[in-house]
Each structure stands twice: as C-alpha cells, then as structure tokens.
Steps between C-alpha positions, in 0.01 A plus 500: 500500500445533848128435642340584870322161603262426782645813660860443439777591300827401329780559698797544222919652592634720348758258402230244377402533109147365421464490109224771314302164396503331883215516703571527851132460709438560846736427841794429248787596668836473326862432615807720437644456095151303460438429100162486401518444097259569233176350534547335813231549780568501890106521659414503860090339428491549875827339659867665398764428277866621650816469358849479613783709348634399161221304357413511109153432395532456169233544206192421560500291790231533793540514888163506673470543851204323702310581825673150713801494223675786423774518250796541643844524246841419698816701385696464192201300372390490116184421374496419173273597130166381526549334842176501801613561854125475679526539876826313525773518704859528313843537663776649449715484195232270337483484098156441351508447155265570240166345520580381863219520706460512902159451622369660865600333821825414279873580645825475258768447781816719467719483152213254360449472133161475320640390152278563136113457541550319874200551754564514881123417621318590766569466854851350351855641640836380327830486710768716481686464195238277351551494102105449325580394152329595168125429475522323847238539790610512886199385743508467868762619819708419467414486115562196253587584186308352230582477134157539256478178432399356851161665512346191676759548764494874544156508523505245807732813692301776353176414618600563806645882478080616414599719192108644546486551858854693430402691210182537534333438858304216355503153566558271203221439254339841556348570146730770253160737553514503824891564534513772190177673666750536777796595327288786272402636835829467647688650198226782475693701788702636219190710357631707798874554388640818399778584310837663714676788349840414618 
C-alpha cells in the first residue's frame, strides 16, 4: 500500500518489490532490488526513510523516519521480523535481527549486528563491525554494550542520551498527558493521507 503524506510520496523501482500487505507512507524512497515484506511499514511522519540497494525488510518490521532523524538503510542491509528502526542511522551490510530495535539519533556502524530482541538507544552509535548480542542494550558513542542485567549501570549512561527530548521534544518528567496530547496532534497529519494508485 502506498500512501501520499504531508505532501509526499513513495518513491519505489521498478526493480524494488514492496509486498500487497506493506505500507509504504510518505517521502519513502526505496533502493534498487529493495524488499519490503508483508506487513512491514516504511513511514516518513515528517523526516524520510531511504534505502540502499539490496536491503530486505522483512515481516512486519517498522522504519520511521523523523523531522532531525531520518531513517536512513545502508546497502545489502536486512532488517529483520518484528524489528523498530526509528530515526536511526544503519550502515551498510548491517543485520538486524528480529525484535532488534534502533532508537532516533542511533547509528549501527558498517557490517554491525543487532542480535535477537537487542536495543541500540538513543543518541547511541556502534563501531564498525560491532556484534550487539541477544537481549543486550548499546548506550552511548561510542556505545557500551550492556547485558539486561546491569540496569543500575545502564541507567547511569542512559540518562544522559535524553530519550524525551529525542523522542519527544520534552524534557524529562513532562507528564504522559502532556506528551500523548502532543503525539495525537502530531500523528493526526495522517487524517490528511490518501491512498496512491500505483
């Protein structure tokens, strides 16, 4: 499904295939022999997502571009089932596996991997090469890699990388009414989508 957004449209190859079930929204614009699978959504709220060449997105994962972080997809890059690529950075020939998440402000250095369930948070950016194993959460740049169990620790380094300032404009502590009052009025520029023919 392809969707006009804030006055722009989803730029797709002819040698791209975007499944019947994907939802591609706004200043998407696609890389040659792009794979967009079933389910997955690729939507430009009001920065873009671009893609290199050769990059799988598979089953319902999401890429969301921002206004100060677009989402920008390297070549020969997968992205994983079920995996969240918000307004991060990823290089080429990165693997993101399912689950994996990248949060804005994030970069995944050149053949990175984002193993099982991993988070790359805000602000963060992983070396080249850098392996993120399964459930683990990289914080900081250069990041430090943190396994779930060091909360305590992790929370010291993310504290620093303002996860609401990021995501949301606020500062931390702003009360969930005020922030979803925002977001509902943010997200409400898609009462003004229309569906694309082609």
């Amino acid at each position: 499904m392809l969707i006009a957004h804030r006055g722009t449209r989803p730029v797709v190859p002819e040698s791209a295939y975007v499944a019947p079930s994907a939802v591609l929204c706004g200043a998407v614009v696609l890389g040659e022999r792009a794979r967009v699978l079933h389910g997955a959504v690729l939507t430009a709220e009001d920065g873009e997502v671009r893609t290199g060449a050769d990059v799988v997105v598979m089953e319902n994962a999401l890429v969301r571009g921002r206004a100060n972080h677009p989402a920008v997809l390297g070549t020969a890059v997968l992205i994983g089932p079920h995996a969240h690529i918000n307004g991060a950075r990823i290089g080429d020939e990165v693997f993101v596996a399912t689950g994996a998440s990248a949060f804005p402000g994030a970069v995944a250095g050149a053949g990175c991997e984002l193993r099982i369930n991993s988070v790359l948070h805000v602000n963060s950016r992983l070396e080249p090469g850098t392996v993120l194993p399964i459930g683990w959460i990289a914080a900081g740049d250069p990041a430090e890699l943190f396994s779930p169990d060091r909360h305590d620790e992790l929370w010291e380094k993310q504290r620093g990388l303002d996860f609401p300032g990021t995501v949301y404009g606020v500062p931390r502590g702003t009360p969930m009414r005020t922030i979803m009052a925002r977001q509902a009025d943010f997200y409400g520029a898609h009462l003004d989508d229309r569906l694309l023919d082609d």
